[in-house]
N, C-alpha and C positions, 0 to 999 in steps of 0.2 A: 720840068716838074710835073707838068699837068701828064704828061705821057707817062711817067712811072707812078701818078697819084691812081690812073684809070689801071697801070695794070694790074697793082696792090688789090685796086675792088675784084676787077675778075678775079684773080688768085685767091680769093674769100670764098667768093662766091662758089668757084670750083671746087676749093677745099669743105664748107662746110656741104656740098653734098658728094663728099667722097664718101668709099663704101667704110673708108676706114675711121672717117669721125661720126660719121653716124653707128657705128658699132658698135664707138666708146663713148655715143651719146646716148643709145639705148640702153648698155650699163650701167650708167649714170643714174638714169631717169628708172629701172629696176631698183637699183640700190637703194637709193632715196624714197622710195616708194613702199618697200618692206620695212625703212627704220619707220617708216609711217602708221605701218598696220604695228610693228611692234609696237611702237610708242603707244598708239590707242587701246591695245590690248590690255598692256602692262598697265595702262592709268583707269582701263574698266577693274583689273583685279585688283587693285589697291583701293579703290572706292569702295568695293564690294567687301572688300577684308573687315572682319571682324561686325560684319552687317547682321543683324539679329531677326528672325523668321519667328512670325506666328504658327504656333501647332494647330493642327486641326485637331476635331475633336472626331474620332477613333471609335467611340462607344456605344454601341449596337451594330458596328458594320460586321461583315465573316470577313474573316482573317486575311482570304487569299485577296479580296479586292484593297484591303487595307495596304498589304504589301506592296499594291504596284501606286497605288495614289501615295505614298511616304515616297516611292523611287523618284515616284515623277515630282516630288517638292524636296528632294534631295535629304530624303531620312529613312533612318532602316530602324523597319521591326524587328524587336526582340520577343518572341512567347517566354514570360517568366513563371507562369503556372497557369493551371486549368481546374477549372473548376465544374462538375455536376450540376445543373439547377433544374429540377421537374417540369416539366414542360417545354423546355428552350432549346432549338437543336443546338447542335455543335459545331463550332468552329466562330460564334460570335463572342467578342468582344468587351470585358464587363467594367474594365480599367486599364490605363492610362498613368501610366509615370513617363514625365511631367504630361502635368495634367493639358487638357484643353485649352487653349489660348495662352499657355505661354510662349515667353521668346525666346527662343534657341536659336543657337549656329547651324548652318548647314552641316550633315551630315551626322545629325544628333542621333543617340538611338533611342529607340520610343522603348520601353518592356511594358507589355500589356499580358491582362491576364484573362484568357478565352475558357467559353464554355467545352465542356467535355462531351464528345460522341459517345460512348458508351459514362450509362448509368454506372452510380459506384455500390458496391454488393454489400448486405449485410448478411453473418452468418445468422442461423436461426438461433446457435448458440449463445449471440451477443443479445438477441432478443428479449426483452424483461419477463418474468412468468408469466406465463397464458391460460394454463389448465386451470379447472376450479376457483377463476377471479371474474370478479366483476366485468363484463364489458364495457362500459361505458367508462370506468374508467383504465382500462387500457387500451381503447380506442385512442386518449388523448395522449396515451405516453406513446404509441406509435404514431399518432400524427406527427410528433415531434421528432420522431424519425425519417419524417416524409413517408411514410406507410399508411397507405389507405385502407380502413375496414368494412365488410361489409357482413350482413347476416344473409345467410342462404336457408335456416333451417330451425329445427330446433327438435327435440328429445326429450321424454319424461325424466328427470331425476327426481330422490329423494329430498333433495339440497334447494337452497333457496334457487327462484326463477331468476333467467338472464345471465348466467355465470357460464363460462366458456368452457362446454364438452368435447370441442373439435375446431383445428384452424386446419386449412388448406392453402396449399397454394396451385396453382395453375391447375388445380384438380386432383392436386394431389396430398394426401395427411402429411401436416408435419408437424401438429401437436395434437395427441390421444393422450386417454389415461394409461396407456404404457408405455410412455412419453415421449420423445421429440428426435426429431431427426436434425439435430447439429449441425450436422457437416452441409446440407440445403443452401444455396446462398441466393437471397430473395433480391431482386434489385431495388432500388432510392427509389419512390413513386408507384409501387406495383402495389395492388390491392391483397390484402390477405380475406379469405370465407372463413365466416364462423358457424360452428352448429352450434346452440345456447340451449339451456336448460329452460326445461317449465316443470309445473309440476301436474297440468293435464297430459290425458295422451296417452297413460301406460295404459299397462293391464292389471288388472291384480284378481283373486280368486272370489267368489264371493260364498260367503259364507252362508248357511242356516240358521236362521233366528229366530223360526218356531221354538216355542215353549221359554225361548228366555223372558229374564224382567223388558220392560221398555228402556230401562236405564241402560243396561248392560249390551244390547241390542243397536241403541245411540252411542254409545261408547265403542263400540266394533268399528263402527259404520264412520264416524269420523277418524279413527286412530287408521285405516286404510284408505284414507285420502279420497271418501265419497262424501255424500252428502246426502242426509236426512230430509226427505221429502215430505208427503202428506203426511196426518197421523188419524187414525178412522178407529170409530168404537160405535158398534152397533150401528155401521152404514153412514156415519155422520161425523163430518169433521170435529176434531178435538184440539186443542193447544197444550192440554197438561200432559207429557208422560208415564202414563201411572197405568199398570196392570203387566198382561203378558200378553207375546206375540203370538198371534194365531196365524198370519200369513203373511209373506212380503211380495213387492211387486219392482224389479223382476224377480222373478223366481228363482233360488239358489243354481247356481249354474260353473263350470269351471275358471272363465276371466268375464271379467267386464271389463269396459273402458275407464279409466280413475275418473271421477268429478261426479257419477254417476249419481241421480238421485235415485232413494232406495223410502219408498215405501211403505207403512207396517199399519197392519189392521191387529190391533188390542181387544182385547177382552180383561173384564175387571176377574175372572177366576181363571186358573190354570188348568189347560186342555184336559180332558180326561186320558189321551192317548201320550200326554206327560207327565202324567205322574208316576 
């Protein structure tokens, strides 16, 4: 017994370092070893299943960094529109469906709505009337277009002061009194030049006022947009209008400049050389 109990061990011992059970011992110990990693795998994905993510908040970043930080938190941007805003370049960011800090599943998709690279055009056709209106207030109707105004100028008209004779843009007319160029398309944010009316500045002719009344002479002189200056009788200033003109200063001439004061020395009797 003891003689075939010792050779049972050797023949163990032989066999378990045969090249043939350690073959299908390495087998073995593979097999058992990958239902292992599957096992862990399968019980990470099921843990994870149906696990809910905080959103980041998206709003002021550009676009292209936004895409790769959603890739790397397992979420894909959607652009659902774009929007112009004056000042802010293009490709940032202004909303967020769902919003910031909600919780979503992996693989949600975000729809955000980013600023626009190019500005968005208005025709000058759409423009509200500009000739012959008040400045100031169509200053505020095109603020409200996002349109900035500026005055560059200004021109004698007959018409009340500050009304708009001339708009430009980039230097160029596109509202006169022989009116507007339509088809012009001005960008969101761009500044429009005004030239505005005043009522100094022209020219106008000026008249001869020798031998008229004082009255008639004051009546000339305001009705062409001048102004009535000293009034001298016998070398010595006077207040009352009353006689005829014996000379004015400046001297009848073919234009003056409008606002001009005009001068007139009176006498209480009519010149001899008018009668």
């Amino acid at each position: 017994m003891a003689n075939t109990s010792k050779f049972s061990f050797k023949e163990l011992i032989k066999f378990i370092f045969s090249k043939a059970f350690l073959k299908h011992f390495s087998l073995i110990v593979v097999f058992y070893t990958a239902i292992v990693i599957i096992l862990l795998l399968w019980l990470k994905l099921y843990t994870n299943h149906g696990q809910k993510l905080t959103l980041p908040d998206y709003n002021g970043m550009h676009i292209e960094k936004a895409i790769i930080d959603a890739e790397n938190h397992h979420f894909k941007i959607i652009i659902d529109d774009s929007t112009h805003i004056v000042g802010k370049p293009g490709g940032l960011i202004i909303s967020q469906n769902p919003k910031p800090g909600s919780k979503v599943k992996e693989n949600r998709k975000i729809y955000v709505n980013v600023t626009k690279y190019n500005p968005d055009k208005i025709k000058v056709a759409d423009l509200p009337s500009l000739y012959g209106r008040n400045f100031k207030t169509k200053e505020r109707e095109l603020s409200i277009l996002k349109i900035k105004s500026k005055i560059i100028g200004y021109e004698y008209d007959k018409g009340e002061p500050n009304y708009i004779l001339k708009v430009l843009y980039k230097g160029e007319p596109i509202v006169t009194k022989e009116g507007k160029k339509n088809n012009v398309e001005i960008d969101k944010g761009a500044t429009l030049e005004f030239i505005l009316s005043r009522k100094s500045g022209g020219m106008i002719d000026l008249p001869n006022f020798r031998c008229m009344t004082a009255e008639q002479a004051i009546f000339l002189i305001e009705s062409r947009n001048l102004k009535l200056g000293a009034l001298r009788k016998n070398g010595q200033n006077i207040n009352s209008p009353e006689g005829f003109v014996l000379r004015q200063t400046p001297a009848p001439t073919d234009q003056i400049p409008m606002g001009s004061n005009i001068d007139l020395e009176l006498s209480d009797e009519l010149p001899d050389d008018c009668r």
